[in-house]
C-alpha positions as CSV (number, residue, x, y, z in Angstrom):
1,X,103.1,142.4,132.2
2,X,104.4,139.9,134.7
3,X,101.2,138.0,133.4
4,X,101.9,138.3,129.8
5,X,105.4,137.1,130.5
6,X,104.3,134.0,132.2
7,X,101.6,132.9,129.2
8,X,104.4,133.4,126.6
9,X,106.7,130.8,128.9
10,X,103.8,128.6,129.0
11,X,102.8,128.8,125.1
12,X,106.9,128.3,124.5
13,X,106.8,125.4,126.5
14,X,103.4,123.3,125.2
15,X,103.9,120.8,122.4
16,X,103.0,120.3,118.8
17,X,99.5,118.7,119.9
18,X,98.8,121.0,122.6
19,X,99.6,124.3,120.0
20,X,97.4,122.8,117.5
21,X,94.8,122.2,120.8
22,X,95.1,125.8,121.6
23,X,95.1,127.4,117.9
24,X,92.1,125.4,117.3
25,X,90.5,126.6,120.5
26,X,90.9,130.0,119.0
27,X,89.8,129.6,115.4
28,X,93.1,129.6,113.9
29,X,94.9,127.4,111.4
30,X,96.6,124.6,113.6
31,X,98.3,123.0,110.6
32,X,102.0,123.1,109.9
33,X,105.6,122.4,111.6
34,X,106.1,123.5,115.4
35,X,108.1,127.0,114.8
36,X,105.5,127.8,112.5
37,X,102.4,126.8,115.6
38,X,104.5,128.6,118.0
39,X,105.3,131.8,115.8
40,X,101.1,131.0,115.4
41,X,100.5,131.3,118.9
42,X,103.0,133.9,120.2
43,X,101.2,136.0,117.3
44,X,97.7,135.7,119.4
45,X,98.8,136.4,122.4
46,X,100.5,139.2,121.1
47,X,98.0,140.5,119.3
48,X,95.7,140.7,122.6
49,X,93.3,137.6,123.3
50,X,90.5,136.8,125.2
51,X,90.7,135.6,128.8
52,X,89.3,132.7,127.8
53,X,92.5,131.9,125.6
54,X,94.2,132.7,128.7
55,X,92.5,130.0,130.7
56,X,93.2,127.1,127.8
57,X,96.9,128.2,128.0
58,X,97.1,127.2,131.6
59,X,94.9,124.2,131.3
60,X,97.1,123.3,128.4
61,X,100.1,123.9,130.9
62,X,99.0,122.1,133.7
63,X,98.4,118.7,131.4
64,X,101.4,119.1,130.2
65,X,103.1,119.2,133.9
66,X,100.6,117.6,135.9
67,X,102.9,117.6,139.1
68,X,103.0,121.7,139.5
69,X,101.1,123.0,142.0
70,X,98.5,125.4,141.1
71,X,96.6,128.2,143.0
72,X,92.9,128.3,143.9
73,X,92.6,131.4,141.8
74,X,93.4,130.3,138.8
75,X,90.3,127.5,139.2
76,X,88.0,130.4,138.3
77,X,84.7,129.3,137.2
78,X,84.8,129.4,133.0
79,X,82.2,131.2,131.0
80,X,79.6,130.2,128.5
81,X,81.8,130.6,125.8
82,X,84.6,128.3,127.3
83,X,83.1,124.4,127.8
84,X,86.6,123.2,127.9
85,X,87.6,121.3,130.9
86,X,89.4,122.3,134.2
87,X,91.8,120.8,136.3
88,X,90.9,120.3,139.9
89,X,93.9,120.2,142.2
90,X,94.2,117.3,144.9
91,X,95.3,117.9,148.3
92,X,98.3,115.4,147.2
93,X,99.2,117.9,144.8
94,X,98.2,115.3,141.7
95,X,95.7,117.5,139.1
96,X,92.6,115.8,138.3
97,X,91.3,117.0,135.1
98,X,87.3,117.1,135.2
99,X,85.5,117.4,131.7
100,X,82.5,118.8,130.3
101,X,80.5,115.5,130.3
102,X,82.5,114.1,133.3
103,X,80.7,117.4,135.0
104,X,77.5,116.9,133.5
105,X,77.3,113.0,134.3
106,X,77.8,113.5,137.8
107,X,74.6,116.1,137.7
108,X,72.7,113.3,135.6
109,X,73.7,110.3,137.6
110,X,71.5,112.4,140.8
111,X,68.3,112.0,138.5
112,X,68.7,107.8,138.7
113,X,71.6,107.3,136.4
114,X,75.2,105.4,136.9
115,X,77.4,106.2,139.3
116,X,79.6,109.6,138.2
117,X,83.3,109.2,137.6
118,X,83.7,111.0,140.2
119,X,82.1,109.1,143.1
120,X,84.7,106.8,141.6
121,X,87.7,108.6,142.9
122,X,88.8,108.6,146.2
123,X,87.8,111.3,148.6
124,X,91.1,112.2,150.0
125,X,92.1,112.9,146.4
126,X,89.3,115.6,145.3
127,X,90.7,117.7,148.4
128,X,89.6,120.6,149.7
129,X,88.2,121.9,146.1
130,X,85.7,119.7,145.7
131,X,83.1,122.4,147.2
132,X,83.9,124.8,144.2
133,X,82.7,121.9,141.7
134,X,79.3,122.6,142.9
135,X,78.4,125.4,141.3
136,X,80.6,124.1,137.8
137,X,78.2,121.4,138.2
138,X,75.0,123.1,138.5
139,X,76.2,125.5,135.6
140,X,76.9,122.8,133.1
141,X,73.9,120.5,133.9
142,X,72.1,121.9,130.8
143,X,74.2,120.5,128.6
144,X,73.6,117.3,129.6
145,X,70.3,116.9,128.0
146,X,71.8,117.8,124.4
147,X,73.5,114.8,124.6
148,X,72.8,111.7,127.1
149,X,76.2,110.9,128.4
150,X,74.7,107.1,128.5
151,X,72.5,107.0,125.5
152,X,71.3,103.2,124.5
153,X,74.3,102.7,122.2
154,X,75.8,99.2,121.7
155,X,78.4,98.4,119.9
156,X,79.3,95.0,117.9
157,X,80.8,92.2,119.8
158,X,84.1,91.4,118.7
159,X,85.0,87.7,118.4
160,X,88.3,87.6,119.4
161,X,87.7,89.5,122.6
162,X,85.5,88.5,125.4
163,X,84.7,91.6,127.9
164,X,85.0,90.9,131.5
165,X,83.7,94.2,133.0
166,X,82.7,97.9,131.4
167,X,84.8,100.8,132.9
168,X,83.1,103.6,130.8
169,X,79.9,102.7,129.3
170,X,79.1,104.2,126.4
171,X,78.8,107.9,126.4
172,X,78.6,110.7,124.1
173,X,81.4,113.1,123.0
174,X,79.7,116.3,124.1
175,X,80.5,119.0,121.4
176,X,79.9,122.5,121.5
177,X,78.5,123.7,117.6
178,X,80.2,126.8,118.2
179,X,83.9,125.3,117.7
180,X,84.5,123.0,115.1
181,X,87.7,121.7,117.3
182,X,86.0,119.6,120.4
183,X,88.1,118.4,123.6
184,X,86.5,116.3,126.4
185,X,88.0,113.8,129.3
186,X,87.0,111.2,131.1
187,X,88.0,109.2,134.0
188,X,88.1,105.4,135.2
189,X,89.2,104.0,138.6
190,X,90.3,100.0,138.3
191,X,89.3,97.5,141.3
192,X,91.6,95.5,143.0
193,X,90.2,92.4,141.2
194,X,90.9,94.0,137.7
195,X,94.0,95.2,138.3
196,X,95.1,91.3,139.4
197,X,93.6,90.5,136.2
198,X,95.5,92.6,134.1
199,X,98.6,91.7,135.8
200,X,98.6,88.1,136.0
201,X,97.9,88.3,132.3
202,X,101.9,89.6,131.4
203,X,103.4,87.8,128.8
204,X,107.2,89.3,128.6
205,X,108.4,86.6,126.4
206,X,108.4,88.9,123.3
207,X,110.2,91.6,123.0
208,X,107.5,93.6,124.0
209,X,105.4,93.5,127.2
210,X,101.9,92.0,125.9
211,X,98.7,91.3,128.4
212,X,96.1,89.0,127.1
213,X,93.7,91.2,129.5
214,X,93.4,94.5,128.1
215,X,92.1,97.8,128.7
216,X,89.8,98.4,125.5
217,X,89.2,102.0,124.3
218,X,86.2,102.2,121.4
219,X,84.4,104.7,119.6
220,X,81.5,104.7,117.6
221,X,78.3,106.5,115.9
222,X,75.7,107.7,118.2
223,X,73.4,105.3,117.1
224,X,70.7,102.9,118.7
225,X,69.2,101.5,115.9
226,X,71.5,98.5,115.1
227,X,74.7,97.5,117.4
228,X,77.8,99.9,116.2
229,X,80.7,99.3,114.2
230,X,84.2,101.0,115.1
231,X,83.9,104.4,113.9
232,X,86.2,107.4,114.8
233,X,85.7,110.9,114.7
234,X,87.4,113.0,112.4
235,X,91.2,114.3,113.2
236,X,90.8,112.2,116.7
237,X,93.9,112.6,118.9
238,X,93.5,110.5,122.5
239,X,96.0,111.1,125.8
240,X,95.7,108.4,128.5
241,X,97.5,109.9,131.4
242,X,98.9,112.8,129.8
243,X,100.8,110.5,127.1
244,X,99.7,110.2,123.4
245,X,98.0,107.2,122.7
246,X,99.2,105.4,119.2
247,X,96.0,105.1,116.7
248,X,96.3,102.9,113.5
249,X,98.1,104.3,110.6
250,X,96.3,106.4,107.8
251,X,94.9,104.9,104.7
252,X,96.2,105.6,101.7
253,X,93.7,107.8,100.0
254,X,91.9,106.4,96.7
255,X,91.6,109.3,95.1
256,X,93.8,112.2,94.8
257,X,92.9,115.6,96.9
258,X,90.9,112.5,99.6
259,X,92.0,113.4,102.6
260,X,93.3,109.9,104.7
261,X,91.5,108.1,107.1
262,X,92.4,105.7,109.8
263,X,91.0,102.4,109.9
264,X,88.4,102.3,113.1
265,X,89.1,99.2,115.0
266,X,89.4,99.4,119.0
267,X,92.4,101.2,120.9
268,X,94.2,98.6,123.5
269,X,95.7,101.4,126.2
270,X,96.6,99.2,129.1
271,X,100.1,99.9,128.7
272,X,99.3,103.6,129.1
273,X,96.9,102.7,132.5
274,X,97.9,103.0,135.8
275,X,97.6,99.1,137.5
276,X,96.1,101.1,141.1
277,X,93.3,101.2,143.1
278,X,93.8,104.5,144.0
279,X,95.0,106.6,141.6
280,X,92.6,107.5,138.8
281,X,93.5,107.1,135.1
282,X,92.4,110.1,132.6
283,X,91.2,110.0,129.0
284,X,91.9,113.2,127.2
285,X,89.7,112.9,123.5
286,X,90.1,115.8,121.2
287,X,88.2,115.6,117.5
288,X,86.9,117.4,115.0
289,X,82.6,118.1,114.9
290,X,80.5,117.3,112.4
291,X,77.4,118.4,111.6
292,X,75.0,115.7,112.2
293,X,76.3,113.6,113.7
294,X,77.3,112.7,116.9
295,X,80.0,109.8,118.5
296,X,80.1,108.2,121.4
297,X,83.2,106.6,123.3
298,X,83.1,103.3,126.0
299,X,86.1,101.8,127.5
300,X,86.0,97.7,128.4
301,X,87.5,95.6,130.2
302,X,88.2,92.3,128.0
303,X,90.4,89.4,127.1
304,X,91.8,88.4,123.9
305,X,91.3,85.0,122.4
306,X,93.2,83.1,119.4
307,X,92.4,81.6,116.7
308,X,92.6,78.2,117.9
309,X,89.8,79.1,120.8
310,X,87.5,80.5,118.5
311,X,87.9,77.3,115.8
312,X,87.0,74.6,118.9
313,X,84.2,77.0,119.9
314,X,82.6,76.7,116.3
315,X,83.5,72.9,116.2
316,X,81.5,72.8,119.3
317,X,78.2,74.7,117.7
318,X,78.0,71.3,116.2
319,X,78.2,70.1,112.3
320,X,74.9,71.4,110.1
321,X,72.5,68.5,109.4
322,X,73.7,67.6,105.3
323,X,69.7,67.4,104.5
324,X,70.0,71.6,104.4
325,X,72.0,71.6,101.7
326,X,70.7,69.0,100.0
327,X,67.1,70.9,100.4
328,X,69.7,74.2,99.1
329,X,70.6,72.3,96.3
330,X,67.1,70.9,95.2
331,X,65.4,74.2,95.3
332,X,68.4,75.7,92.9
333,X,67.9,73.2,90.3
334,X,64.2,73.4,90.4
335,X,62.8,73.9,86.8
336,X,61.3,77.3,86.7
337,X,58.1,77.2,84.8
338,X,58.8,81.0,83.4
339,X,62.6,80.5,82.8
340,X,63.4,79.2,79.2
341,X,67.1,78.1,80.6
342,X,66.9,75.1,83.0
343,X,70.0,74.6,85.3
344,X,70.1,70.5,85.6
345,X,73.3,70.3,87.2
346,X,75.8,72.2,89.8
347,X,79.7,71.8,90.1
348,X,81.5,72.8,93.5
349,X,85.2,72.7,94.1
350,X,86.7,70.9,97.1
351,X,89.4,73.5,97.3
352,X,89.2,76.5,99.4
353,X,89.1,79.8,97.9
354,X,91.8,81.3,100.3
355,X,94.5,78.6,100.1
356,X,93.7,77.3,96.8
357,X,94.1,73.7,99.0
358,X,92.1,70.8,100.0
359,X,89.2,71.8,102.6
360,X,89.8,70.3,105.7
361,X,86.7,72.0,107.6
362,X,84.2,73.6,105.4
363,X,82.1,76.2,106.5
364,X,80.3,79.2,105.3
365,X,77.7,81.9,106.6
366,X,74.0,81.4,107.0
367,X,73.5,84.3,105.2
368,X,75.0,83.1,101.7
369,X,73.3,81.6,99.6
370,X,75.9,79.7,97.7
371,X,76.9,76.2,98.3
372,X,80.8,76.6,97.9
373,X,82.4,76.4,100.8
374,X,85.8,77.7,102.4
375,X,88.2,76.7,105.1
376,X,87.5,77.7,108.9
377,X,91.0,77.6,109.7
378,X,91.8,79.8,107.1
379,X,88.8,82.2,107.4
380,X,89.7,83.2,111.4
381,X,93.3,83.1,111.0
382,X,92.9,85.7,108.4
383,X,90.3,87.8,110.4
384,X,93.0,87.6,113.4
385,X,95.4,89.5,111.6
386,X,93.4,91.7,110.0
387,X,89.4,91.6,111.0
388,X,87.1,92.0,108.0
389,X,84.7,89.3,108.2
390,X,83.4,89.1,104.5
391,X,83.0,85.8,102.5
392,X,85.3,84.9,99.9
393,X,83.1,83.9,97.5
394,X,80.3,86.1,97.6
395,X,82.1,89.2,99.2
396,X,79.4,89.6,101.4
397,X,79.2,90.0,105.4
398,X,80.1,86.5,106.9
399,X,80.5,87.3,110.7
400,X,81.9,84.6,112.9
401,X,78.5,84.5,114.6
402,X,77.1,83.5,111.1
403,X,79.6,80.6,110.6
404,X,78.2,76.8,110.2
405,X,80.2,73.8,109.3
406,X,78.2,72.3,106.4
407,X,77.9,68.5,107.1
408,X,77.0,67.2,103.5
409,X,80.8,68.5,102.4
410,X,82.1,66.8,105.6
411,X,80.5,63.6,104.1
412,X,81.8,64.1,101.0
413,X,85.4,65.1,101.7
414,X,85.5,61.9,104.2
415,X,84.2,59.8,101.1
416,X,85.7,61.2,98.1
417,X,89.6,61.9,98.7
418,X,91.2,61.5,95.2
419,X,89.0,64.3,93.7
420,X,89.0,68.1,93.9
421,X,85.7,69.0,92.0
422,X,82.3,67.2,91.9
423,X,78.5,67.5,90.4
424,X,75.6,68.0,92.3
425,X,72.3,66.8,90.4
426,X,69.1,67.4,90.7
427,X,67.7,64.8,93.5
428,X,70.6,66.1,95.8
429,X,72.9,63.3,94.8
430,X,76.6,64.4,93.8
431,X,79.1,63.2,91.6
432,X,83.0,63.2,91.5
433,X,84.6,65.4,88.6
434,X,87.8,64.7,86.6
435,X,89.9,67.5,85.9
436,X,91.0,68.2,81.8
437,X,94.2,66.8,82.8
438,X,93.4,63.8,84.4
439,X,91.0,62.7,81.4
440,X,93.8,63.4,79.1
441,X,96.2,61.0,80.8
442,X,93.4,58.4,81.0
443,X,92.7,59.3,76.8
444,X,96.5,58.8,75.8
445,X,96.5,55.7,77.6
446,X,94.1,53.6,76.2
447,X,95.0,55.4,72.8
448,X,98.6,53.9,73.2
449,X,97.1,50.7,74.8
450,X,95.2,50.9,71.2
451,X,98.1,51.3,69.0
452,X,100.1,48.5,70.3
453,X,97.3,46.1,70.2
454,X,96.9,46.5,66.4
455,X,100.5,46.9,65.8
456,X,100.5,43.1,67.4
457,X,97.4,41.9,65.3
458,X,99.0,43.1,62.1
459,X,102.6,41.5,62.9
460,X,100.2,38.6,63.7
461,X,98.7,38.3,60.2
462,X,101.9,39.3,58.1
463,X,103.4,36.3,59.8
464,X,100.1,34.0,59.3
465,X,100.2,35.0,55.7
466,X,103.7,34.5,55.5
467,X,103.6,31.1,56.7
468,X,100.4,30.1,54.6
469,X,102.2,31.0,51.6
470,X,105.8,29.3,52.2
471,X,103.2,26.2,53.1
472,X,101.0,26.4,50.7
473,X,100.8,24.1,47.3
474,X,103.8,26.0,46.2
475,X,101.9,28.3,43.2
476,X,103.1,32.1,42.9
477,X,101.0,34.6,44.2
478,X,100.7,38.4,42.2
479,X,100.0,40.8,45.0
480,X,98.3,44.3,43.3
481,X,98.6,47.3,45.5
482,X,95.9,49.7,44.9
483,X,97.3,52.5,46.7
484,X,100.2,53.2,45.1
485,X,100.3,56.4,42.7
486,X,102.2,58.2,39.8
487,X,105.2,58.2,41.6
488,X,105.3,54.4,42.3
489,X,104.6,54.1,38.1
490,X,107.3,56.0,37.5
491,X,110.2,54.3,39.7
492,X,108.5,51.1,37.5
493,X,111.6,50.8,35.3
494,X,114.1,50.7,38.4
495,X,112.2,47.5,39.1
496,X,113.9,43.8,38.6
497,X,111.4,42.7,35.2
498,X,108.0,41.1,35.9
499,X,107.3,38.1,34.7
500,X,105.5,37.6,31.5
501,X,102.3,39.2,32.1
502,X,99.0,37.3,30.7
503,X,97.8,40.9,28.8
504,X,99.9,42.6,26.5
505,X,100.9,46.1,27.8
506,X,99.1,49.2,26.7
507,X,100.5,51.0,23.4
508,X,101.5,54.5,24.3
509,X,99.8,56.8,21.4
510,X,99.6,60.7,21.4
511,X,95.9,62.3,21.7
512,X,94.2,63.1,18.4
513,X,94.7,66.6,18.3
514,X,99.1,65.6,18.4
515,X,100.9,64.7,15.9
516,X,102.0,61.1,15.7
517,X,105.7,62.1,16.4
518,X,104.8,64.0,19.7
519,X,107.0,62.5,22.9
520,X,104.9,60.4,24.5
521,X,102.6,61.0,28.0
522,X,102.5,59.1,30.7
523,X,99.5,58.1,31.5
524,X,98.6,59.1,34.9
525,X,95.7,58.0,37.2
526,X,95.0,54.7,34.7
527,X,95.4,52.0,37.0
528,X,97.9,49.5,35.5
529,X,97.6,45.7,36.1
530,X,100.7,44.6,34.7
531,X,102.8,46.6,36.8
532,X,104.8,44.6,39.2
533,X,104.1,46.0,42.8
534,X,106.8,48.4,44.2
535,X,109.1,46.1,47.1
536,X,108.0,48.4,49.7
537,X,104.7,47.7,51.2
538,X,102.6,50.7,52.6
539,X,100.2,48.8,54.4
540,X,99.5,45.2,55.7
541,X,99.6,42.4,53.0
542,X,95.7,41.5,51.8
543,X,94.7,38.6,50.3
544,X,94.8,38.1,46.3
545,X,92.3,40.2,44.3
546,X,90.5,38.3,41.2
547,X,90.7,40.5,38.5
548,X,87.8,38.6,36.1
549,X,85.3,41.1,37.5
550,X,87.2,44.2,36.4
551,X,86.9,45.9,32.8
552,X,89.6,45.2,30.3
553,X,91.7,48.7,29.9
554,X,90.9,50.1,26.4
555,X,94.1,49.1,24.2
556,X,93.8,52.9,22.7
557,X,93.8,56.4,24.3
558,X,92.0,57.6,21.6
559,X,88.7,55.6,22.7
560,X,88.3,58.1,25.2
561,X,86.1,61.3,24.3
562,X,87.8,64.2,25.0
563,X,85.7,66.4,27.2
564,X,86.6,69.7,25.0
565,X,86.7,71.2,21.6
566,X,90.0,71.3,19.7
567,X,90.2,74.9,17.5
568,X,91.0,74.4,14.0
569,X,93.6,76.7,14.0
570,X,95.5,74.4,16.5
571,X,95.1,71.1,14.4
572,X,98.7,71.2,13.5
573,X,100.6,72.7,16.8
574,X,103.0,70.3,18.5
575,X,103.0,70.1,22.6
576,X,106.1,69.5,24.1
């Protein structure tokens, strides 16, 4: 009883990570508020559980205060059914934790490997319990050859962080296929050199403390094909030192019933890391197992860089030879024999995809194979805040290992500084484009440049002809617009009187089929040459017309033919 008391005090005592720890251990639901995990967990105690629930309650306990002393007895060796870890008590009274694959790497570094974490620590801390380790080691050294605790795994090198030193190389999350809910530690001792590092590298001028040397905490696929990419394992939850570790924020999910992920990018924990030479500094890494595959874990030692470092290091790669791209360019507007559509030219903007501005240093990735070009400065200061890597023209990879600075744009943005778009032709030559705007301004102003000159020709001649004629031999002049029409006839009679015309006008008779007493028609569309032209000109004065070539009007309407047959029945009907 007095046992049962003292679990319940520990279970009331645990938090919500460590009841969701322990429910998971025992294949229960873990998911829901902390009355409802306790309630849980009070249930299964309750209800009678196994010892080896008993022994994740206390392990539970003593993580969550470390600084209790804790008896020898309860350091019982665990059975094959419980791989969690143990705790193994100093003679400082400090608990070091000692994991499955901490365990198992010790028993695999005596067959050539590393150094163990443990030879790490130092001696006056493992106490006078380091002798019952022995036989936990010998027991769990079959599990090391499920997984290799260094297996050739590398992961991707990350340009804004150079690595100084490895403090865990990369080793495999040993998981247990009987529980779907895994939990592993590790352990890391810094050197006095990395811990002078680290804090000559403070920056408290922010309002948070911020060290441009950084512990580094990664995880990735178990794979040794191809360096890794940051991948973490399902429902991860890492302690460094007993304290929760804060991972990047879930995703929203794209599709409804998804459950979230977090983006995998690497953990910085230094400010959870002891800065001592000799006191040791624990990982605790719980996740979920899946079948198939298999994660791995490493912790660095590294330095963050800025942009600015990483744009004079790619400055310093040099500038591409231009005579690439021009070779680019020729063998994309190569004629193919087999292709009925010939591509003779290419146009290229000058402005950068990302800023929608000027390039000022051009670059793109060896790996596209398009000649547009964006901004360097703009392409890493946008991977610093948020590191993707991918072109923006081609969305494709574009790592910063990939980057060149193309010189044949360098040339033409030195030589070409009024223009934002140009041609590239078929020998590799280029040409600078216009925009639609720019032509239109340089259109409308030779247009208007056009009107005014013809405006000042025709006010030229109306005054030349005006001059001839008040100094000419003095004889009158009949000027005969042919443009006017019906309406310029009809205003006729407003008109001041013409003088005595040479013909005599026209005699206005009704059409055949009228009667002679019928209002007369005006005739429309016959030009009339005795019709003094209207005061108003409509266009610039010509010279007199000679109107002996023209045919004499015929005096009578009725000399025309008309072009349809009158009914009978209509002779006599009046039109009005």
């Amino acid at each position: 009883m007095a046992e049962s008391a003292e679990l319940k005090q520990m279970v009331m005592s645990l938090r919500v990570s460590e009841l969701q720890v322990l429910l998971g251990y025992a294949g229960r639901n873990k998911h829901g508020r902390k009355h409802e995990l306790l309630t849980k967990a009070l249930h299964l105690l309750k209800a009678g559980c196994s010892p080896a629930v008993h022994m994740k309650i206390k392990e539970l306990y003593r993580r969550r205060f470390p600084a209790k002393m804790v008896s020898h007895s309860e350091l019982a060796l665990p059975g094959p059914h419980h791989p969690a870890s143990v705790g193994v008590v100093g003679g400082g009274g400090a608990v070091l934790p000692a994991a499955l694959t901490q365990l198992a790497y010790e028993g695999h570094a005596g067959h050539g490997g590393a150094p163990s974490p443990a030879a790490l620590l130092p001696l006056s801390l493992l106490g006078p319990g380091k002798h019952e380790l022995a036989g936990l080691t010998h027991h769990l050294s079959t599990m090391a050859t499920l997984h290799p605790v260094h297996p050739d795994v590398k992961l991707q090198r990350l340009p804004f962080y150079d690595m100084l030193d490895e403090l865990i190389k990369p080793t495999s999350l040993a998981s247990d296929n009987s529980q779907r809910f895994q939990e592993t530690c590790f352990a890391f001792a810094l050197t006095p050199q990395q811990v002078q590092q680290i804090s000559s590298s403070m920056d408290i001028s922010g309002s948070k403390c911020d060290f441009s040397v950084q512990v580094q905490l990664r995880f990735c696929l178990s794979e040794t094909s191809c360096p890794q990419e940051d991948h973490f394992p399902p429902n991860l939850c890492v302690k460094v030192n007993g304290k929760p570790c804060n991972l990047p924020g879930y995703l929203p999910p794209t599709k409804n019933g998804v459950e979230p992920k977090r983006p995998s990018r690497p953990i910085n924990i230094t400010s959870l890391v002891r800065l001592s030479t000799t006191v040791p500094n624990t990982i605790v890494v719980s996740w979920t197992s899946e079948i198939g595959r298999n994660f791995s874990m490493a912790v660095y030692l590294v330095k963050q860089q800025s942009s600015t470092v990483l744009l004079q290091r790619l400055r310093a790669k040099g500038i591409r030879n231009p005579d690439h791209s021009r070779a680019l360019i020729k063998e994309k507007l190569t004629a193919d024999p087999d292709s009925e559509i010939a591509t003779t030219s290419l146009r290229v903007s000058l402005l950068c995809p990302l800023g929608k501005m000027r390039l000022t240093i051009p670059c793109r990735a060896l790996t596209c194979s398009h000649l547009q070009c964006f901004d360097a400065t703009l392409y890493i200061q946008m991977n610093e805040k948020k590191p993707t890597w991918v072109c923006p023209v081609c969305d494709k990879k574009a790592p910063y290992e990939h980057l060149i600075i193309d010189g044949l744009f360098v040339e033409i943005l030195n030589s070409c500084m009024d223009c934002d778009e140009i041609q590239f032709k078929e020998d590799g030559s280029w040409a600078p484009m216009r925009s639609k705007k720019e032509v239109q301004e340089v259109s409308s102003a030779s247009y208007n440049n056009g009107l005014d000159g013809s405006c000042r020709t025709s006010e030229g001649s109306e005054q030349r002809s005006s001059s001839s004629s008040s100094h000419g031999n003095g004889r009158k002049v009949e000027v005969i617009d042919l443009t006017l029409d019906s309406s310029s006839d009809e205003e006729g009679p407003d008109s001041p009187a013409p003088p005595p015309p040479p013909l005599p006008p026209p005699i206005k008779r009704a059409c055949p089929s009228l009667s002679p007493t019928s209002p007369p028609i005006i005739n429309k569309g016959v030009l009339n040459l005795h019709h003094q032209a209207s005061p108003v000109s409509r266009t610039p004065s010509m010279p007199t017309i000679d109107t002996s070539y023209m045919p004499p009007v015929p005096p009578l309407i009725q000399d025309y033919r008309p072009y349809y047959h009158t009914p009978n029945d209509l002779s006599g009907t009046y039109v009005r």
